[in-house]
Wavefront OBJ file of the C-alpha trace (Angstrom):
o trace
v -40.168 -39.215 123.293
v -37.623 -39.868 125.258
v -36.340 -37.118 128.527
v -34.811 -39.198 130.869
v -32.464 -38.157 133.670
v -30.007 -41.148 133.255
v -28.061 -41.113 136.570
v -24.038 -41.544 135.736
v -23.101 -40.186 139.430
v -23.499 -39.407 142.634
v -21.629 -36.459 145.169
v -23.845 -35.233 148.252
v -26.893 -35.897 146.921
v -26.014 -34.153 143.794
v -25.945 -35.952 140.792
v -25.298 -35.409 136.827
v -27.142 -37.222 133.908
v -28.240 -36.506 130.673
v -31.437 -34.917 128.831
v -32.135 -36.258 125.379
v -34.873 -34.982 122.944
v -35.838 -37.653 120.403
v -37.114 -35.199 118.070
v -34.042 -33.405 117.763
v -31.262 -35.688 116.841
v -27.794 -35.489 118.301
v -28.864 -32.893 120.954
v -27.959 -34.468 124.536
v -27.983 -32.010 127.235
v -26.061 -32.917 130.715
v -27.260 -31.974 133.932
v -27.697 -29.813 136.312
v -27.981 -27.961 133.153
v -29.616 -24.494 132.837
v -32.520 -23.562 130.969
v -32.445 -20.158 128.662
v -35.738 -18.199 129.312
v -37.415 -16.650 126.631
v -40.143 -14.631 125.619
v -42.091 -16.150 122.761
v -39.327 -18.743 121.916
v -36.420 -16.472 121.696
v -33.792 -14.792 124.366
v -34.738 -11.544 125.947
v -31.978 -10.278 123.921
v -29.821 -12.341 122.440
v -30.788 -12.705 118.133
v -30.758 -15.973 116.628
v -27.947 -15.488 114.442
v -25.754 -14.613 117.960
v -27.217 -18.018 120.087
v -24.550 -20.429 118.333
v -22.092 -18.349 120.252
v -23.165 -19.701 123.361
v -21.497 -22.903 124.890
v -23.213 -25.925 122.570
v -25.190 -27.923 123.266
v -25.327 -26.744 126.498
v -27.151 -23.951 125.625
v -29.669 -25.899 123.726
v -32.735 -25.959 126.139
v -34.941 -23.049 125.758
v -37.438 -22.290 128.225
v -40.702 -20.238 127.119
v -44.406 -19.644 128.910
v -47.327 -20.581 126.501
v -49.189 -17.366 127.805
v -46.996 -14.960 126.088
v -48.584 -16.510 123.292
v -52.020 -15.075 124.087
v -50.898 -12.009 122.715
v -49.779 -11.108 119.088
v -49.467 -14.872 116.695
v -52.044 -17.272 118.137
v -51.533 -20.876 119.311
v -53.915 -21.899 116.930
v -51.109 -19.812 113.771
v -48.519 -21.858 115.408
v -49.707 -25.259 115.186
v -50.812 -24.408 111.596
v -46.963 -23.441 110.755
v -45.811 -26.462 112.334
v -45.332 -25.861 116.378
v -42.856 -23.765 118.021
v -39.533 -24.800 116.269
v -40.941 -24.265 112.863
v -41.917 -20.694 114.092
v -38.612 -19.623 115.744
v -36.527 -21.297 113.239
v -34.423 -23.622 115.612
v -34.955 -27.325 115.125
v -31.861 -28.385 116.866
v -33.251 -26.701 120.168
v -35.169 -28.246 122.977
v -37.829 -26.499 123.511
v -39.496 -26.563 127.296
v -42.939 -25.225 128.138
v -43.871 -24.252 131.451
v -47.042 -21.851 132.504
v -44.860 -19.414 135.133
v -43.459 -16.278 133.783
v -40.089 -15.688 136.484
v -39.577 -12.661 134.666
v -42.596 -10.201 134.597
v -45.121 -12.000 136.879
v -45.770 -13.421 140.322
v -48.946 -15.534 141.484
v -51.481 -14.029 143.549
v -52.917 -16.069 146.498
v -55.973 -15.232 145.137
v -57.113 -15.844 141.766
v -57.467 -19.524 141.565
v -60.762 -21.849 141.505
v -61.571 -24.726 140.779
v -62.176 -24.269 136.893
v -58.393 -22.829 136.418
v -54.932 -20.978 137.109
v -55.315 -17.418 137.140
v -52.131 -15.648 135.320
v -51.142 -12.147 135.040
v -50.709 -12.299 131.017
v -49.649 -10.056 128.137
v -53.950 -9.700 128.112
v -54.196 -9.101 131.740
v -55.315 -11.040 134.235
v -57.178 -14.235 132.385
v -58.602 -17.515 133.900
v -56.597 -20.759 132.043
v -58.887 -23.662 132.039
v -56.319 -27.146 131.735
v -57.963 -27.397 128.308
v -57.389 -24.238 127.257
v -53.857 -24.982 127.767
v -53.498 -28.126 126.947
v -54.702 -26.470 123.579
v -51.961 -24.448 123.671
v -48.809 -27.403 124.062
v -51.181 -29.198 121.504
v -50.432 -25.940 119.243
v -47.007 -25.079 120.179
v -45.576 -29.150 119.917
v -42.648 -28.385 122.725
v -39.937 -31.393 123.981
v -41.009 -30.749 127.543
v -44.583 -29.329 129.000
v -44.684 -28.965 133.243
v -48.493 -28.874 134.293
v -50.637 -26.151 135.502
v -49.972 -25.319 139.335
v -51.689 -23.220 141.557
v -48.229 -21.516 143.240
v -48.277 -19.823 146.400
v -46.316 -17.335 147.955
v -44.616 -17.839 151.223
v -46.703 -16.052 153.863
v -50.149 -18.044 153.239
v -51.862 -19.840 155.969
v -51.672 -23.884 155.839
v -54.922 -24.245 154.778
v -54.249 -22.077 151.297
v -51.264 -24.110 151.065
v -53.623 -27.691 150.944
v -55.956 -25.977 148.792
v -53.505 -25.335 146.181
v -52.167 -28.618 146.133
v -55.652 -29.930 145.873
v -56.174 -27.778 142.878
v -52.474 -28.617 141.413
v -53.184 -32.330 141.489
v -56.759 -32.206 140.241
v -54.917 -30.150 137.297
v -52.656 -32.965 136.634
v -55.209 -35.041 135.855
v -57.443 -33.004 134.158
v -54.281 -32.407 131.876
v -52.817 -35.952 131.920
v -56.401 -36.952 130.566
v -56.343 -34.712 127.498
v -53.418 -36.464 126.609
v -52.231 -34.207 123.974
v -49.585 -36.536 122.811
v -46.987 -33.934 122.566
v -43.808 -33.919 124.057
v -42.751 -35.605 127.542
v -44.964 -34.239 130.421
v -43.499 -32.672 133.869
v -45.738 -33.058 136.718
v -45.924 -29.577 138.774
v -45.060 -30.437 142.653
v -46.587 -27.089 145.370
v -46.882 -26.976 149.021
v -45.365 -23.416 150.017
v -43.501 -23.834 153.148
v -45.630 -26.391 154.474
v -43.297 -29.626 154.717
v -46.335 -31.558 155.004
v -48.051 -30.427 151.952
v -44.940 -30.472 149.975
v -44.329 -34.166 150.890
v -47.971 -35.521 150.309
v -47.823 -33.159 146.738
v -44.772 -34.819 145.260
v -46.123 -38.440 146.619
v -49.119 -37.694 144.871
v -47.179 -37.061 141.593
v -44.981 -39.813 141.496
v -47.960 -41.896 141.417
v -48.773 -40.456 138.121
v -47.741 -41.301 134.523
v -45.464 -38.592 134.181
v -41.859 -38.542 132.268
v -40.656 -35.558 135.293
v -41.189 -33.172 137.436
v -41.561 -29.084 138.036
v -41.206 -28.138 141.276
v -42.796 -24.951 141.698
v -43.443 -22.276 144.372
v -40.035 -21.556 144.973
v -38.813 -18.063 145.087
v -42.123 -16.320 146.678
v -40.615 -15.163 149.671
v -39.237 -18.723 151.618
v -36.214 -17.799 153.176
v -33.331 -19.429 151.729
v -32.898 -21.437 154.911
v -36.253 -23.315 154.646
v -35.487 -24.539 151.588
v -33.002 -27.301 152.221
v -35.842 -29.341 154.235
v -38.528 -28.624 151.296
v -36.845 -29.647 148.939
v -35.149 -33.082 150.516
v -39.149 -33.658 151.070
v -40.194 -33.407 147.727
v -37.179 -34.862 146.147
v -36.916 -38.399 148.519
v -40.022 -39.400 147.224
v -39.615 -38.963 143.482
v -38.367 -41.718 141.256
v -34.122 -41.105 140.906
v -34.538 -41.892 137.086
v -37.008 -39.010 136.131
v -35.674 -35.876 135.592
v -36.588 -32.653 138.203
v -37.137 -29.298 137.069
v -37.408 -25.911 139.325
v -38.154 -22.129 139.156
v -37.186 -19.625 141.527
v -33.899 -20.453 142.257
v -31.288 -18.261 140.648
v -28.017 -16.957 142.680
v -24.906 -18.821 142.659
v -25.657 -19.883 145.863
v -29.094 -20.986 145.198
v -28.169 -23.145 142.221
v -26.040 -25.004 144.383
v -28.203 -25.738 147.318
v -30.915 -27.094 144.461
v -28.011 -29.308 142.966
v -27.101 -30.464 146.502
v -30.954 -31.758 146.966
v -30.486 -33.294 143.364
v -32.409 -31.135 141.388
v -31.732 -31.245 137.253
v -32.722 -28.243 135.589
v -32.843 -24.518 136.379
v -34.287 -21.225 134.810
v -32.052 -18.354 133.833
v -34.345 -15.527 134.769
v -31.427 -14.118 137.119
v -29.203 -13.938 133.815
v -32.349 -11.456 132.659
v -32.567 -9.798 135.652
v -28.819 -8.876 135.593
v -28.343 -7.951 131.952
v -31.270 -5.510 132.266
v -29.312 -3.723 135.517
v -26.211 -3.358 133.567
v -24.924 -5.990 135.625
v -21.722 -8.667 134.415
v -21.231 -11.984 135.736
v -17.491 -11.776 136.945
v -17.317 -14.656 139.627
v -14.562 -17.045 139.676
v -14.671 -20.576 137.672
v -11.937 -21.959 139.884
v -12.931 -25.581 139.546
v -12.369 -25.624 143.819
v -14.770 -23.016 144.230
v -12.385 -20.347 145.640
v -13.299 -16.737 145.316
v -10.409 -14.756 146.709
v -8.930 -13.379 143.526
v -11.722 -11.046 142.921
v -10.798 -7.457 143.157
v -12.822 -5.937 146.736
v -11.348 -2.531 144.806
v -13.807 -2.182 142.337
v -16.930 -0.101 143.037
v -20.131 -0.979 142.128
v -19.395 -4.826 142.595
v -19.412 -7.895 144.277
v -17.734 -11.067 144.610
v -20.467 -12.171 141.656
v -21.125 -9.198 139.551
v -19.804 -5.719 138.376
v -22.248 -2.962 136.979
v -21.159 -2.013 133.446
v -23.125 1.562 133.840
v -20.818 2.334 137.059
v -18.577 5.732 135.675
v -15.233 3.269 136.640
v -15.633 1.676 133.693
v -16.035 4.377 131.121
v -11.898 4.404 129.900
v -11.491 0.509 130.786
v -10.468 -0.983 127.613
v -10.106 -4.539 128.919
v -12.721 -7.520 128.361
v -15.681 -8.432 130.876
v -13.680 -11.080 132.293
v -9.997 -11.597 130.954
v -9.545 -15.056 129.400
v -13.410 -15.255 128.639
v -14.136 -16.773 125.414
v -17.462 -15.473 124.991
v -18.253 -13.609 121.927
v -18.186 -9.897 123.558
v -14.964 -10.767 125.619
v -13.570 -11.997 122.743
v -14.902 -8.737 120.796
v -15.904 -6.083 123.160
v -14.516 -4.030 125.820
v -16.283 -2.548 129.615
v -15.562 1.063 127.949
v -17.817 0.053 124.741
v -20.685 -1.554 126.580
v -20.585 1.476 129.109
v -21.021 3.670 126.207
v -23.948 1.572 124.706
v -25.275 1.766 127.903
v -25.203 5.316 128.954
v -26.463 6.594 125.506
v -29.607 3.860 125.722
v -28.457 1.094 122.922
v -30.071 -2.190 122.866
v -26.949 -4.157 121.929
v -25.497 -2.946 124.952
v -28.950 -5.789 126.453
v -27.249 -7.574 123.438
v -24.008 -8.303 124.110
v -23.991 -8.598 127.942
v -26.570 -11.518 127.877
v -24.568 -13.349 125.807
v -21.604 -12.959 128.570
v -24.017 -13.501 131.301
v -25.210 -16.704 129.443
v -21.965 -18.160 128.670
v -20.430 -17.586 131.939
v -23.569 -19.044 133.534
v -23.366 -21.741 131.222
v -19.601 -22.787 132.035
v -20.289 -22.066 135.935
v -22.833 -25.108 135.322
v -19.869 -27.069 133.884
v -17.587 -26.714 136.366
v -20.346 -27.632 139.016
v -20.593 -31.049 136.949
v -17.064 -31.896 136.766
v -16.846 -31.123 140.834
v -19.758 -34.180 140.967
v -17.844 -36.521 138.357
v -14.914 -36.175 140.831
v -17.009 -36.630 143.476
v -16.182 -33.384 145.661
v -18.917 -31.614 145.100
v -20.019 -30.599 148.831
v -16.045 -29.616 149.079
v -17.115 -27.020 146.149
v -20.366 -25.701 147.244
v -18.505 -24.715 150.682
v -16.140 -23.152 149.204
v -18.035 -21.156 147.287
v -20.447 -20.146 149.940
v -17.928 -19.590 152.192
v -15.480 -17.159 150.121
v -18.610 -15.607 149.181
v -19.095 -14.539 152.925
v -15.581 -13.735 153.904
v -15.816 -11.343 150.630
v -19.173 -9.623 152.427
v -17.340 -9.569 155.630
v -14.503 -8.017 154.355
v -16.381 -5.447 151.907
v -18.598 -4.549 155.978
v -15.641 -3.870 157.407
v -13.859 -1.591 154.823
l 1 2 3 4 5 6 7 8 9 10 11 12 13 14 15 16 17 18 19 20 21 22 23 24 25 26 27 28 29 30 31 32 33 34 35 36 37 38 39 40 41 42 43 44 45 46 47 48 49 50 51 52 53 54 55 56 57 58 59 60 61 62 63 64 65 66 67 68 69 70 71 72 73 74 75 76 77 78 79 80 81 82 83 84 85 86 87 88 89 90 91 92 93 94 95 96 97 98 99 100 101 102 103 104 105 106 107 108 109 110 111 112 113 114 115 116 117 118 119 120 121 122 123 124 125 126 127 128 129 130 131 132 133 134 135 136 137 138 139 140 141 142 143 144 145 146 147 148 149 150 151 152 153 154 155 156 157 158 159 160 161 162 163 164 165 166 167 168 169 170 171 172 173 174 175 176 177 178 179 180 181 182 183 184 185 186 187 188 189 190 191 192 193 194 195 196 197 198 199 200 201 202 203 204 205 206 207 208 209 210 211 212 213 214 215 216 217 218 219 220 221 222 223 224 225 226 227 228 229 230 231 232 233 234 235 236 237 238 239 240 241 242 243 244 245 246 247 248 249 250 251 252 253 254 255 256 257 258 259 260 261 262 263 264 265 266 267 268 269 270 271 272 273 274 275 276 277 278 279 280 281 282 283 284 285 286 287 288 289 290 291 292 293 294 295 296 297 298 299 300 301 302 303 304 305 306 307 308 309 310 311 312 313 314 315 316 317 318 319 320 321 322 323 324 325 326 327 328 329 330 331 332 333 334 335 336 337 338 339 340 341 342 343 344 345 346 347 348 349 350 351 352 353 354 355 356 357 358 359 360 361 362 363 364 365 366 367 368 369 370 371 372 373 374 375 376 377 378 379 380 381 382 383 384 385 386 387 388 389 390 391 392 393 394 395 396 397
């Protein structure tokens, strides 16, 4: 199968390329693309009949943690059915597997040994042996499968931080030599905050047969200064053709430091998190980055976001964002999705996921065209920096 990173250019160490799935024909995703989370296959909230709405085929790389299958349809049902795409219905979709829930779960830095990954699961806490889940990819058939890792948070000592890349590496292998000849494996890169262990992690790695890689641990309490140097270790010792995948990182601003280091692919949990606060993705798509035409008048907001359950917004007939082309801009007004909101509807979930999505989606765009035209560190700093005159201003008002 082919999942190859091609590299077409280059802008501050950022750079944009291509994803293709062999198994599904036509579908070639660009990067720095992001990845729709799911639960079981499908968005949080978004039905199947609604997904085609979203920018395609941008929108055609679903992310989804085998462990949710421990609970309700078995791996074993799946594989009998066909794998994954038979059992959610959408063969034209990518389908990427990787063991961390972002959404509902963090690791412990206790729980691992040297038999398995401990996860919190829909079956509480279990011990996942790399068999068991290599069973599980076998089952499920996905495009893309990141190994088991034994993530850390933050605050561990250095010595917790070489045992669980130790443990992350002897994983690889013991799930490199199941071969389950399914889809293109992603080798999963650790370390914590230890620049050492990081380095001699994603060395280790690239000496293995793998098509990518998952960078994980990111998100467990580093501050967002540290990462810069992490990740510039990890990411000068991988090969440029191979594709690099990360969790973790999910503001506006954190998206673009992880493009700057020339990371590919991102999760979407933020879009989850949002949607479930009530909260609307309203931040500019000027292609330079610039911020200033948000309105600092509007309570219950940011320069990034607006909160749909605020009271402002229960006579505001006007779209999410005006000029959005998303299917509840284009159908929906603040007022309605207030309402759904305030009297406990699920399409109110419904239709501001698909707007969070979709402007996600296009934000990803624009950050691609900025590296085509090769001005991409003139866009991050933009960004960043309206961003914090908006903060300053909002402090001093």
């Amino acid at each position: 199968m082919k999942s190859s990173s091609v590299q077409k250019a280059l802008s501050s160490g950022a750079r944009i390329g291509a994803i293709e799935l062999a198994n599904c024909p036509g579908v070639s995703i660009n990067t720095p693309a992001l990845l729709i989370s799911t639960r079981k296959g499908l968005p949080y909230f978004t039905p199947p009949d609604l997904l085609p709405s979203l920018p395609s085929p941008d929108s055609h790389l679903l992310q989804v943690s085998p462990l949710h299958f421990l609970e309700g349809i078995s791996p074993a049902t799946i594989g009998k059915i066909g794998g994954i795409h038979k059992l959610i219905g959408l063969g034209d979709y990518g389908v990427v597997a990787v063991p961390r829930d972002n959404v509902h779960s963090l690791p412990e830095c206790k729980g691992a040994s040297k038999l398995g990954a401990s996860f919190e699961t829909p079956c509480g806490r279990l011990l996942i042996k790399p068999k068991d889940y290599v069973e599980m990819i076998s089952c499920m058939r996905p495009n893309i499968w990141a190994t088991l890792a034994d993530e850390v948070p933050a605050w561990v000592t250095d010595k917790r931080n070489r045992t669980s890349v130790d443990r992350t590496l002897r994983w690889l292998d013991d799930c490199l030599a199941l071969n389950p000849a399914v889809g293109s494996v992603f080798g999963a890169i650790v370390g914590g905050t230890n620049l050492d262990e990081r380095k001699r992690c994603a060395e280790e790695v690239a000496k293995r047969n793998v098509a990518g890689y998952w960078i994980g641990g990111f998100g467990l309490g580093e501050a967002i200064d540290e990462r810069p140097a992490l990740l510039r270790a990890i990411v000068d010792v991988l090969q440029d053709e191979k594709p690099r995948m990360i969790c973790g990182l999910g503001l506006p601003e954190e998206i673009l430091q992880g493009i700057a280091a020339g990371v590919d692919l991102f999760d979407s949990s933020y879009i989850y998190t949002l949607t479930l606060g009530g909260f609307a993705l309203t931040f500019s798509l000027d292609k330079n980055g610039n911020q200033d035409n948000f309105k600092l008048s509007q309570r219950g907001s940011d320069s990034t976001k607006i909160n749909l359950r605020a009271t402002e917004y229960r006579l505001d007939m006007s779209p999410i964002v005006d000029g959005c082309s998303c299917h509840t801009c284009q159908n929906y007004t603040k007022a309605y999705i207030n309402h759904l909101y305030n009297v406990h509807e699920m399409l109110a979930q419904t239709l501001l996921e698909i707007h969070n999505a979709h402007h996600y989606l296009r934000f990803f765009r624009v950050i691609r065209e900025a590296i085509q035209d090769g001005r991409f560190e003139e866009y991050r700093l933009t960004f960043t920096n309206s961003r914090r005159e908006h903060y300053g201003r909002v402090a001093v008002c």
